[in-house]
N, C-alpha and C positions, 0 to 999 in steps of 0.2 A: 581134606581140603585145608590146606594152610592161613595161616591169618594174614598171610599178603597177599593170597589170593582173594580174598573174602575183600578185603580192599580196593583190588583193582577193576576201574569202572570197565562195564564190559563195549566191546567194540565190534563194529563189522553193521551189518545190517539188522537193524529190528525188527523183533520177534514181533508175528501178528497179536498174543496178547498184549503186549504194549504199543501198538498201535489202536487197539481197541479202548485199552484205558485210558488213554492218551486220549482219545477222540473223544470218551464222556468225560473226562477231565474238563477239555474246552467246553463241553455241551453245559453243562451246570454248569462254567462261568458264565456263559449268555447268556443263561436262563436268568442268572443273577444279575446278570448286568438289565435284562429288560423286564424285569419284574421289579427292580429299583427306577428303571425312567417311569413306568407306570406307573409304578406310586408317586411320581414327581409330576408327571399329568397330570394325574388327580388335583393337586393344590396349583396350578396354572388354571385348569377347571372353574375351580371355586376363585382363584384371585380374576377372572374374568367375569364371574358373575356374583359379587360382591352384595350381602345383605345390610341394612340399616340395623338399628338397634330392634330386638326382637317386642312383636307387638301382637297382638291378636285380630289378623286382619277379619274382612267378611267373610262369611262363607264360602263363596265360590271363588274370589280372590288369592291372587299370589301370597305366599308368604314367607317372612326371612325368618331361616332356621337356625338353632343351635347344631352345629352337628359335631363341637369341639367341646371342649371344657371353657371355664369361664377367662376372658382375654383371648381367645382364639376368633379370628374372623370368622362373620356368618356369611351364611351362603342364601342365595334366590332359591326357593323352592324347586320353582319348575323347574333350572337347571340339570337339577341332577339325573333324571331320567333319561333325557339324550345322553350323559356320557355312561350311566348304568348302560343304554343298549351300545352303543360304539364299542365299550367293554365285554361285552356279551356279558353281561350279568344283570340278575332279577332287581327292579328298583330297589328293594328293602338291601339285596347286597349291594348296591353299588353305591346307596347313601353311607355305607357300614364302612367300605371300602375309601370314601371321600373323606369322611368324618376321621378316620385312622390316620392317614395322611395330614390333612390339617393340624390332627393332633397333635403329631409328633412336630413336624414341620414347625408348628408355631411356639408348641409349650415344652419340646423334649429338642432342645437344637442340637444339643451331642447327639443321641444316639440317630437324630434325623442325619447327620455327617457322616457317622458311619455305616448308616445303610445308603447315601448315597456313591461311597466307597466299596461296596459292596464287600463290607470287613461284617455286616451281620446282615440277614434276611429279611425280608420284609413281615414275614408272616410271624419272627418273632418279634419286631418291633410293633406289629399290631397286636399282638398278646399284651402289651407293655403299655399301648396306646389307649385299649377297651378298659383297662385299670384305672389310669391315671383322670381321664375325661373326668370323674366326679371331683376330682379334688381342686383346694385354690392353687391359684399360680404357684405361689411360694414353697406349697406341699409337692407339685410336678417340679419343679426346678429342684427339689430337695433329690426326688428319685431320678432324674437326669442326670443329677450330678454322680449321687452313687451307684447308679448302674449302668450309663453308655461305656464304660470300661471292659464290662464284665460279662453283659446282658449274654453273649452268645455262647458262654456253658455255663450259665444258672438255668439252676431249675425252677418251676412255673412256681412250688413253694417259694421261693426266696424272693421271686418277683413279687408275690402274694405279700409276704414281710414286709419287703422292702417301700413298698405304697399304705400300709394300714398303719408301719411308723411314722412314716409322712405325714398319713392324717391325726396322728394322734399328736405328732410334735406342731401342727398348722392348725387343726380343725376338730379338738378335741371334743367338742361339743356333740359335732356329728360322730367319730369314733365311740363316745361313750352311748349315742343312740342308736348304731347299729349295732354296738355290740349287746345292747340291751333288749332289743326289739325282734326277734324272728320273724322269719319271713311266714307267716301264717297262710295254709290255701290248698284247694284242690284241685287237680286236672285231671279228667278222664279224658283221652286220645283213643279212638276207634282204630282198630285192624286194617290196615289196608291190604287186600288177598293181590292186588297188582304187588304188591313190593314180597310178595311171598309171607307175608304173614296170615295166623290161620284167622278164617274168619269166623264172624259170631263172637271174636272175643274184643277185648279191651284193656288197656294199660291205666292204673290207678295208681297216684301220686298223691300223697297227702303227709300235710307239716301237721300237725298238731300241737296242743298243750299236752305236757306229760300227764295232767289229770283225765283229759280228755280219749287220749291215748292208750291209755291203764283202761277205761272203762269200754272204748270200743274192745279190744284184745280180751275182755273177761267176756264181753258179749258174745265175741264169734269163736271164743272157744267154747263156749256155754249149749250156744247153736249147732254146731260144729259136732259134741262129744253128743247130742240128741237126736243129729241126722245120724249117728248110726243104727239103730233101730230100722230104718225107710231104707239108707243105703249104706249096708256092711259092707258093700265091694269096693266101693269109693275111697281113694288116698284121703288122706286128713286133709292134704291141703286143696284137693277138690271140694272136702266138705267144708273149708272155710271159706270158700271163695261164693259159693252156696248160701254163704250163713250172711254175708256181706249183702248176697242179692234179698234172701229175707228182711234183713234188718231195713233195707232201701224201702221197700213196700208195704211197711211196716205191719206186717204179719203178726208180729206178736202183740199187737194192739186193734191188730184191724180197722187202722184209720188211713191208711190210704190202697188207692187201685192202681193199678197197672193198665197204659194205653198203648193200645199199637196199631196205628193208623198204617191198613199195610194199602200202599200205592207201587206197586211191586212193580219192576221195569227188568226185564233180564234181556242179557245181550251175548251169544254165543263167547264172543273172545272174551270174557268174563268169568268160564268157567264154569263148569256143571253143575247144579243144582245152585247156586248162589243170588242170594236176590237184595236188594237196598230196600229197608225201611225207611220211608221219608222223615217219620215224627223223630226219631234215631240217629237218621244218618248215619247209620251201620251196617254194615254189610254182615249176610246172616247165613248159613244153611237153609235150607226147606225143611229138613228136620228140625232145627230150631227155631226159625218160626211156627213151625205144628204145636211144639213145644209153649211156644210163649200163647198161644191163641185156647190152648187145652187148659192152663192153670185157671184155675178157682180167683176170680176178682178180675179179669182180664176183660177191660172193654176191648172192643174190637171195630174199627171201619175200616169199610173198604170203597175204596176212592176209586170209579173208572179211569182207565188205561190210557193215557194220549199216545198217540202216534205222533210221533215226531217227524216224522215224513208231512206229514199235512201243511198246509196253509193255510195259518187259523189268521184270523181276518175280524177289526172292528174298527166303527165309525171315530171311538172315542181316543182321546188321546192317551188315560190309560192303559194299558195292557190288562186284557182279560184272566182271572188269575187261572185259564188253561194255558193260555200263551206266555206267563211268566211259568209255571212248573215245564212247560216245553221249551224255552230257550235255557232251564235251571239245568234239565236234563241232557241237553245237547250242548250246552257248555259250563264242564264241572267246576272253571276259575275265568276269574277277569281275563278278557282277551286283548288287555295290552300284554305288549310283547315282557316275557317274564315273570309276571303277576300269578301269586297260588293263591290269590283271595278266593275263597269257597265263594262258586256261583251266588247261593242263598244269599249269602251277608253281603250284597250288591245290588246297585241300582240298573235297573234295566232301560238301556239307552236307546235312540231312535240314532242308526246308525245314520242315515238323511235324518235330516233337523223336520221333527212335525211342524207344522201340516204338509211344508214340500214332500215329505216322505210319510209314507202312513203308519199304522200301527197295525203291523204285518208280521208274521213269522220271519219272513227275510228282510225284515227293517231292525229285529233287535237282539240284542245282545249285551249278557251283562257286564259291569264294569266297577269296580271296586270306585268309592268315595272320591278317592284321591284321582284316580283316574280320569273319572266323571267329568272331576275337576278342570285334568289336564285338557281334556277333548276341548270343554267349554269356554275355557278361557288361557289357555295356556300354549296355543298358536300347532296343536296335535292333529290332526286327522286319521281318518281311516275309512276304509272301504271295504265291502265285502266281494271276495273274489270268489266263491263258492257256498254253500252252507255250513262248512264247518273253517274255514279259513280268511279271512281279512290281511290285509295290509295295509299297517300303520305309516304314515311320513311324518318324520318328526321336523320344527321348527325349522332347520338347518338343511331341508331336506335329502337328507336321508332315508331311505324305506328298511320297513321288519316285518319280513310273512309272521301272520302269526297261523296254528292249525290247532283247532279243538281236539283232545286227545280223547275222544268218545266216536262213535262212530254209528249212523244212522244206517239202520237197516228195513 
């Protein structure tokens, strides 16, 4: 093939691969084009429901949010859940999603141009947006300026740079105390066997002091190299994981026990043998509960069974505490539309307002704080259309099924 051929454009009728690249060619510009109106919704959103200077209102009371860095407009509280559900997205995303927007929109006005240009994507200007929100004006206008040019082949490092010099040339103060301070803390996260992980177990995260750190690491190697005696067969890092749960228990001092309040609830589409410790909140084997019930210090209760089918029924306006572990059980998170607040850490609501409505198994249902909020005073409703499903109408009436993902047998 000659180099004038290689030059000449080709003719006649196109080939179905470039009709096809063609066609996702246009497809990602639309996307782009309406994944930049959305995020220009968003801050039409908030300039429609505009906050006052931020204050500590009552309890149950509206409140104006920060959801920008500082000089950015706030927003009405209760706003933002109506356009989280319009968006189909869980409240916590769509304040996330408001709050990005605003950000940009108010404190990054270049790169907010060129994503309304669709010359960069939104989700890397929200990369850029989640940065900047801590710092002062002067420190985001410093990273507007040196990165709406560029933002859309730098890497997340140089983005990371590019705002921790900002704060160090704006807000040195703060710079010198995060870089002196770590983030100190622990989280343990339970297994979920729904998402395919195995159950009985658990994910551990923890920041330490180097001193601190040094002496747990001598401990569970210490534990660790003396569980072989017990168990030769076991990998090492089975036996440190072993040696983690001794030291919890404190076995090698014998001052504390081990409780496992088993209130066991199993449900076929759950999986075979798997059962929920309530005190835990872990999902477990049968064999591993045998296991935890058999060791040496292990208190044990055992709490009778509700039937969640029932119609448990009283005079009072509390909830009886079988009828709050049986709406806990039949619904695992808040039943506003989107909401993953864990049933437990929620207030259980009288879906009819007491005393028109009783304090009945098919009167309640949990609701995270905020939510609570929104029913009470924030112009929300809802109803139950079944026992495991409700629909919400929000302010603007619009409705949102929501359905419990548990399932009563």
């Amino acid at each position: 093939m000659t180099a004038s051929t290689l030059d000449t454009p080709r003719t006649g009728p196109a080939r179905p691969a470039d009709r096809v690249l063609g066609a996702a060619r246009g497809i990602r510009a639309d996307l782009d084009a309406l994944e930049a109106r959305r995020f220009e919704i968003a801050t039409e959103w908030a300039a429609l429901h505009p906050g006052d200077e931020v204050e500590d209102g009552a309890a149950w009371e509206e409140r104006d949010l920060e959801i920008a860095g500082p000089g950015a407009p706030t927003v009405a509280e209760f706003a933002i859940p109506e356009l989280a559900a319009a968006l189909g997205m869980s409240p916590t995303g769509g304040r996330n999603f408001l709050g990005d927007a605003v950000e940009t929109k108010h404190r990054l006005p270049r790169l907010w141009a060129r994503v309304m240009d669709c010359e960069v994507p939104v989700w890397r200007a929200r990369r850029v947006a989640q940065l900047t929100r801590s710092l002062p004006p002067e420190a985001a206008a410093y990273v507007d300026r040196h990165l709406a040019a560029v933002v859309d082949h730098c890497s997340y490092a140089q983005i990371e740079r590019t705002v921790e010099a900002a704060r160090t040339t704006y807000d040195p103060e703060t710079a010198l105390a995060r870089a002196s301070e770590p983030a100190f803390g622990v989280r343990v996260t339970h297994a979920k066997p729904a998402l395919g992980e195995t159950p009985g177990t658990a994910f551990l995260d923890a920041t330490l002091t180097t001193a601190d750190a040094l002496d747990l690491e001598t401990a569970v190697a210490d534990i660790a190299h003396r569980l072989l005696t017990t168990h030769p067969d076991l990998a090492v890092d089975e036996r440190r994981a072993m040696a983690l749960g001794i030291l919890a228990r404190g076995e090698q001092t014998g001052d504390l026990t081990r409780e496992v309040v088993i209130y066991t609830h199993h449900r076929p589409h759950e999986g075979p043998g798997i059962v929920e410790v309530v005190n835990t909140r872990a999902w477990v084997t049968l064999d591993q509960l045998t296991e935890w019930c058999l060791q040496a210090g292990t208190k044990v209760t055992v709490k009778p069974v509700i039937d969640l089918a029932d119609e448990l029924f009283t005079d009072h306006y509390e909830p009886t505490p079988a009828q709050h572990e049986q709406a806990v059980l039949t619904h695992p998170t808040c039943v506003f539309p989107g909401c993953s607040r864990p049933s437990r850490a929620c207030d259980l609501d009288h879906t009819i307002p007491w005393p028109l409505g009783p304090t009945a198994t098919w009167n309640l249902a949990p609701l995270c704080r905020f939510h609570h909020r929104l029913k009470t005073t924030g112009g929300w409703t809802y109803r139950r259309l079944s026992p495991l499903s409700f629909e919400w109408t929000s302010p603007h009436g619009h409705t949102y099924p929501v359905t419990s993902s548990r399932h009563i047998h």
